[in-house]
VODO-717716 format. One line per field, with one value per residue (C-alpha): x, y, z; residue in three letters; residue number from 1. Coordinates in Angstrom, 1 decimal, padded with zeros to 4 digits. Example, Ala and Ser with C-alpha at 12.3 -4.5 7.8 and 13.67 -1.06 7.14 Angstrom:
east	[012.3,013.7]
north	[-004.5,-001.1]
up	[007.8,007.1]
type	[ALA,SER]
seq	[1,2]
This chain:
east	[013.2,014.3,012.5,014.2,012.7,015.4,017.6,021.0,019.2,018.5,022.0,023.7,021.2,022.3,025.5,024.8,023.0,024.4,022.5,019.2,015.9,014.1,009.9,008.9,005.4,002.9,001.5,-001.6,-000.5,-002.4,-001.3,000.0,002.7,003.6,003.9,007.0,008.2,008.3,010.2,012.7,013.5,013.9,016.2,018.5,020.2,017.8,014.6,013.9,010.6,009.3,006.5,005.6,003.0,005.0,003.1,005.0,003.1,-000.4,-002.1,-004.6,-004.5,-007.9,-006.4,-003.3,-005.3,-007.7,-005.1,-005.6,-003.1,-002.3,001.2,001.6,-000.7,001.5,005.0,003.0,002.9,006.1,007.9,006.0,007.4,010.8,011.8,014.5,013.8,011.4,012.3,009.6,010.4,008.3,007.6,009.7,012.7,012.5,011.6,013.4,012.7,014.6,014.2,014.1,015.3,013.0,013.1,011.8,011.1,010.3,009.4,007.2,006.1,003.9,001.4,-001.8,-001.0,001.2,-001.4,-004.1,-001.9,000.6,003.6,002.9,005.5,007.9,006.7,007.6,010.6,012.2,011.2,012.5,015.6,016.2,015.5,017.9,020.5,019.4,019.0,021.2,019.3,020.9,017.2,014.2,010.7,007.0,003.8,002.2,-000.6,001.1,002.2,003.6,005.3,006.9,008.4,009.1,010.9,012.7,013.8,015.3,017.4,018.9,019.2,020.9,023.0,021.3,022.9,019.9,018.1,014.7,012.1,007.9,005.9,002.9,-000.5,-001.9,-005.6,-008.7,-010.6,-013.0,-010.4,-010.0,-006.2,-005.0,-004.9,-004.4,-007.5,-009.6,-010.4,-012.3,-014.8,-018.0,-019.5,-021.7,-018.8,-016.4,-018.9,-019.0,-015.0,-014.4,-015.6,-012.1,-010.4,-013.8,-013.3,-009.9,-010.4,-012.5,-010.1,-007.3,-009.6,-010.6,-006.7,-006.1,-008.8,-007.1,-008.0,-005.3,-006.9,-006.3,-009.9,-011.8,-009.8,-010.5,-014.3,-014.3,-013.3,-015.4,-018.4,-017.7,-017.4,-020.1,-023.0,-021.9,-022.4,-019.3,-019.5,-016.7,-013.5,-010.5,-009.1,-009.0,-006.1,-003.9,-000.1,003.4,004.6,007.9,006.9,003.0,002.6,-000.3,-000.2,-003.0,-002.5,-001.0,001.9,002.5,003.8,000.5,-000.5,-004.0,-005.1,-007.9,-008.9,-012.2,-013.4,-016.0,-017.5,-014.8,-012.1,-010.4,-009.1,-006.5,-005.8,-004.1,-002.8,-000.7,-003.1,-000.5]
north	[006.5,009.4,012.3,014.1,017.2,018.4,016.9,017.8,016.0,013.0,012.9,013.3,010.5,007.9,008.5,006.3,003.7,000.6,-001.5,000.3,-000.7,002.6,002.4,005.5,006.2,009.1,008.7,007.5,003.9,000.8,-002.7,-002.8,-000.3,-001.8,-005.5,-003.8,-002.1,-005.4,-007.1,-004.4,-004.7,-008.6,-007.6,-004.6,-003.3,000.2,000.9,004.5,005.7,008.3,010.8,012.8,013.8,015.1,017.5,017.1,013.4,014.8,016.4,018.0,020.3,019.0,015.6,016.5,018.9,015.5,013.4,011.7,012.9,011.4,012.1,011.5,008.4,007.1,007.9,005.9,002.7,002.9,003.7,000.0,-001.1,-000.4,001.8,004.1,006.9,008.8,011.4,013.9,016.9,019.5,020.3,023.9,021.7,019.2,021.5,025.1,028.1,027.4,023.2,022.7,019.0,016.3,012.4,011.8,007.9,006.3,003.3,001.6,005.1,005.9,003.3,003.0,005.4,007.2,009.4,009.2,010.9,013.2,014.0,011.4,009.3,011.8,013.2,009.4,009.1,012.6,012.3,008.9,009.9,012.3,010.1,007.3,009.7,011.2,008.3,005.9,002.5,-000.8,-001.9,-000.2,-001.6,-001.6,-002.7,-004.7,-002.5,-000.4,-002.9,-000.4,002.5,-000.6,-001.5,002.5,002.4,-000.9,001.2,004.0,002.6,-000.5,003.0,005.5,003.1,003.7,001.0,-000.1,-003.3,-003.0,-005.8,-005.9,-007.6,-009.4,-006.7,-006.5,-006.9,-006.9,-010.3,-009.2,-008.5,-004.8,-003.8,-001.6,002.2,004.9,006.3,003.6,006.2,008.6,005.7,006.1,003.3,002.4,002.8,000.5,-002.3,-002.6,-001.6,-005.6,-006.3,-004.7,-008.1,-010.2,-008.6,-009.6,-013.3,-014.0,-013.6,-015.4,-018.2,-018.2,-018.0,-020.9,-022.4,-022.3,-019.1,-016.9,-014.9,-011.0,-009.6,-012.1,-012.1,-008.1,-008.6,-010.4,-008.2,-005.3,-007.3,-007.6,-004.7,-002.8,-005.7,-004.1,-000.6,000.2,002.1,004.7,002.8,004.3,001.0,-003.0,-004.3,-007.9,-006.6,-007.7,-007.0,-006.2,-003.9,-003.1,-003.6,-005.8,-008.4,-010.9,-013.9,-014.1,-015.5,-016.8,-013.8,-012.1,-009.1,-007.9,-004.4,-002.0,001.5,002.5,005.6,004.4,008.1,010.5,008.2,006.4,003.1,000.7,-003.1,-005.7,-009.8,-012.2,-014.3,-017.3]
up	[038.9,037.3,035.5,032.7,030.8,028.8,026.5,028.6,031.8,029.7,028.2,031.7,033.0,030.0,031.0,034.5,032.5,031.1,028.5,027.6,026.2,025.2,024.7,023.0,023.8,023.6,027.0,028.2,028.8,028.5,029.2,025.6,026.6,030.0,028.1,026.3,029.4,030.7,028.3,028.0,031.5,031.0,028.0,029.3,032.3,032.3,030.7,029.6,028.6,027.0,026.9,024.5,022.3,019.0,017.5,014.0,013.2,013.7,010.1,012.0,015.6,016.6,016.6,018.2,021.2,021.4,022.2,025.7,028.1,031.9,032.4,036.1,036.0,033.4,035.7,038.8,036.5,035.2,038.5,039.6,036.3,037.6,035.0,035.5,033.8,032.1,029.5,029.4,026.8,025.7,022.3,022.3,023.6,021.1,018.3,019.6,017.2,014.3,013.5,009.9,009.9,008.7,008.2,005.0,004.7,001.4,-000.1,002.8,004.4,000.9,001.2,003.6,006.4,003.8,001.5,004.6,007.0,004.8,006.9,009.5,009.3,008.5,011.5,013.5,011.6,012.7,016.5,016.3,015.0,017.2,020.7,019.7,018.9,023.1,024.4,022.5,023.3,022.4,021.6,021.5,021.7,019.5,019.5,016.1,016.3,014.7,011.5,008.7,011.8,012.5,009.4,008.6,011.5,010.6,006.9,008.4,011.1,008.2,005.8,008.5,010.0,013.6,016.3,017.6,017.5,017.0,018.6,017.7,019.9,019.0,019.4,023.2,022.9,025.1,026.5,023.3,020.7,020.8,019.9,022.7,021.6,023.7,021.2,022.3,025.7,023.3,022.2,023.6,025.7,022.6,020.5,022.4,022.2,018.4,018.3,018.8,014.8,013.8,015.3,014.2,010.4,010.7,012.1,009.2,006.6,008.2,008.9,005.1,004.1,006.2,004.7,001.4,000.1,-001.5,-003.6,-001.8,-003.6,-002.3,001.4,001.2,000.4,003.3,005.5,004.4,004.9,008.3,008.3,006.5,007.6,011.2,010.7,010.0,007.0,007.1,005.9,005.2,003.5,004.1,002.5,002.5,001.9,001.9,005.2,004.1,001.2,002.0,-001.6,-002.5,-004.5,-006.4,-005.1,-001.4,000.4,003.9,005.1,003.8,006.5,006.7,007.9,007.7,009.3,009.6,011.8,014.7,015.8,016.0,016.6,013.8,015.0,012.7,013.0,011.7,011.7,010.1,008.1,008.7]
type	[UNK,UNK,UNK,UNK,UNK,UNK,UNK,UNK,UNK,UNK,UNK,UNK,UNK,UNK,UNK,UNK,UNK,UNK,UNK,UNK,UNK,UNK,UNK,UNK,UNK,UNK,UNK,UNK,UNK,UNK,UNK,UNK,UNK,UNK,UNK,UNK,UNK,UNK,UNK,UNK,UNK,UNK,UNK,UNK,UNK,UNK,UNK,UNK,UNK,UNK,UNK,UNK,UNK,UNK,UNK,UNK,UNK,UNK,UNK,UNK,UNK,UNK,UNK,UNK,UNK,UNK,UNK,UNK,UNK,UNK,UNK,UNK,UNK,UNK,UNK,UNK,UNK,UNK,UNK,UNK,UNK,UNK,UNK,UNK,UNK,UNK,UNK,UNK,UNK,UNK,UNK,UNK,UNK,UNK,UNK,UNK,UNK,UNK,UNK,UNK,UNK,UNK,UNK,UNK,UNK,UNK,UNK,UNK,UNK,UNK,UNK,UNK,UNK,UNK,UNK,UNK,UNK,UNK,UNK,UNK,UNK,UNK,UNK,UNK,UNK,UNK,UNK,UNK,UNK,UNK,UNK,UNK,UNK,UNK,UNK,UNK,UNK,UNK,UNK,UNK,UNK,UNK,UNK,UNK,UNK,UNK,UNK,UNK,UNK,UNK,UNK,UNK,UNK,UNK,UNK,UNK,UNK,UNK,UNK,UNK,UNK,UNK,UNK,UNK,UNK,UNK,UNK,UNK,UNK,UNK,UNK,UNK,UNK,UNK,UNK,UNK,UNK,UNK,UNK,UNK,UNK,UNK,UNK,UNK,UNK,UNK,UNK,UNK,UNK,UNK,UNK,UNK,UNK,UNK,UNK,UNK,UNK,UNK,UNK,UNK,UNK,UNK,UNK,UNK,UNK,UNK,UNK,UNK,UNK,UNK,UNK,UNK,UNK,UNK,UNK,UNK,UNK,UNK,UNK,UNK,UNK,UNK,UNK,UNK,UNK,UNK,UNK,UNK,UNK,UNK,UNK,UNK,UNK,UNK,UNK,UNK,UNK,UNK,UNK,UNK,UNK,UNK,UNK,UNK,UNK,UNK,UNK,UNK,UNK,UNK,UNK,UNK,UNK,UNK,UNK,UNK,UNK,UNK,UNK,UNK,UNK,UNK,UNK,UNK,UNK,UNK,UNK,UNK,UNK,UNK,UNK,UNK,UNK,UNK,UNK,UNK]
seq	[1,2,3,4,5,6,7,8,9,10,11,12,13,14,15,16,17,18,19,20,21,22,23,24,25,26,27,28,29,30,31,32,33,34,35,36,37,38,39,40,41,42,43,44,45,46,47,48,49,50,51,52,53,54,55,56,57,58,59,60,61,62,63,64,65,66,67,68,69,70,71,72,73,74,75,76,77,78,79,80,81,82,83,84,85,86,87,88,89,90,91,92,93,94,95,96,97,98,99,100,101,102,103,104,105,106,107,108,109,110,111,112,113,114,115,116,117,118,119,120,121,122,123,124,125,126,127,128,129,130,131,132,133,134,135,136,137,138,139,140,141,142,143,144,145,146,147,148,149,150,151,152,153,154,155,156,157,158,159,160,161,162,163,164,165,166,167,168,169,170,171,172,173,174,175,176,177,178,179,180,181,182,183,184,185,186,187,188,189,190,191,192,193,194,195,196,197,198,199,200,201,202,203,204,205,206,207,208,209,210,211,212,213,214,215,216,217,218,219,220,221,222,223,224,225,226,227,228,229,230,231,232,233,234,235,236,237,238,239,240,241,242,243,244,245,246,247,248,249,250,251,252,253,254,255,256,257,258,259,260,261,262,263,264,265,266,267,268,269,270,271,272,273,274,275,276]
């Protein structure tokens, strides 16, 4: 497995590679991460990962110096992953003394996450850019977890004409429900035991929207009663969206996408699910 740190190193090292699948990650893997390693591999002649905390999608530096980091733990599971290389840059090579450049993503990237997190996904957009034009993947690979990054990253490969094929794969969660985050380290051991109602909040409105229920209120309601009647008070939002447009809409269809964020402690955890 190879380690690359600059962005001439991982150019000369794609150079070797045929077909690649290309996880972009911010280190400290979980099994959620290693489930896409996985099916990259089954999917491409090389897998390249990356690591790299990019400082330009966090709002705010306590977040970003919070962040877990475990850089050569994560480079011992992928090397048993059978990865061939990891692209490791620092944030003055990525961003040398001068950048100006930003992805600006509309549409999609102004709901939810959008007014929450100002500049985030410009932030996503921008580093993603810039590693498929390093790396130049055939496909690269993301977790549902993160629903709308997804489906920002889905508009601006369609609108810049990237070649790569992009594949989401279904959440990774815990025996109890939990999503997999790299965040999910922070929780406190009191913490990660009520973390689970997330996924029970979100099983009860797709149990009621296969039930029959389509009214998006009531489905919402729901959910925040889960919620709330747990102690979980501070919501960001609990919301039943198009997944193509995260626009909400009154009565919903069978495409209908449910998510919520709500801050356990200091750690602010998001979720979501298909309600069909």
């Amino acid at each position: 497995m190879k380690l690359c740190t600059t962005v001439q190193e991982m150019r000369q090292e794609r150079a070797k590679l045929g077909t690649v699948g290309f996880v972009p990650t911010m280190g400290f893997l979980h099994e959620g991460h290693l489930s896409l390693v996985r099916r990259a591999r089954e999917e491409n002649e090389a897998v390249v990962v990356s690591l790299f905390v990019n400082p330009i999608q966090f709002g705010s530096p306590d977040d970003l110096a919070n962040y877990p980091r475990a850089v050569e733990r994560d480079i011992a599971l992928l090397q048993k992953e059978g990865v061939a290389c990891v692209f490791t840059p620092d944030a003055a090579e990525f961003y040398p003394d001068g950048f100006a450049t930003q992805v600006d993503v509309g549409g999609v990237a102004q709901e939810l996450e959008g007014p929450s997190r100002p500049g985030h996904f410009a932030g996503v957009a921008t580093v993603l850019t810039k590693f498929f034009n390093i790396v130049q993947p055939q496909r690269a690979y993301f977790g549902q977890k993160d629903a709308q990054q997804c489906a920002v990253v889905q508009r601006f490969v369609q609108d810049l004409n990237i070649p790569v094929e992009i594949t989401t794969l279904p959440t990774w969660r815990e025996a109890n429900g939990l999503a997999g985050s790299s965040r999910n380290s922070r929780l406190t051991e009191e913490e990660r035991s009520r973390a689970p109602v997330l996924h029970q909040a979100l099983c009860r409105a797709r149990d009621l929207a296969r039930g029959g229920e389509r009214r998006r209120m009531v489905l919402e309601e729901a959910i925040r009663d889960v919620l709330v009647k747990a102690g979980l008070t501070e919501i960001d939002y609990v919301t039943v969206v198009n997944p193509e447009t995260f626009q909400t809409e009154e009565t919903v269809g069978e495409t209908a996408l449910a998510l919520l964020a709500v801050k356990l402690g200091a750690v602010r955890l998001i979720d979501n699910m298909p309600l069909f």
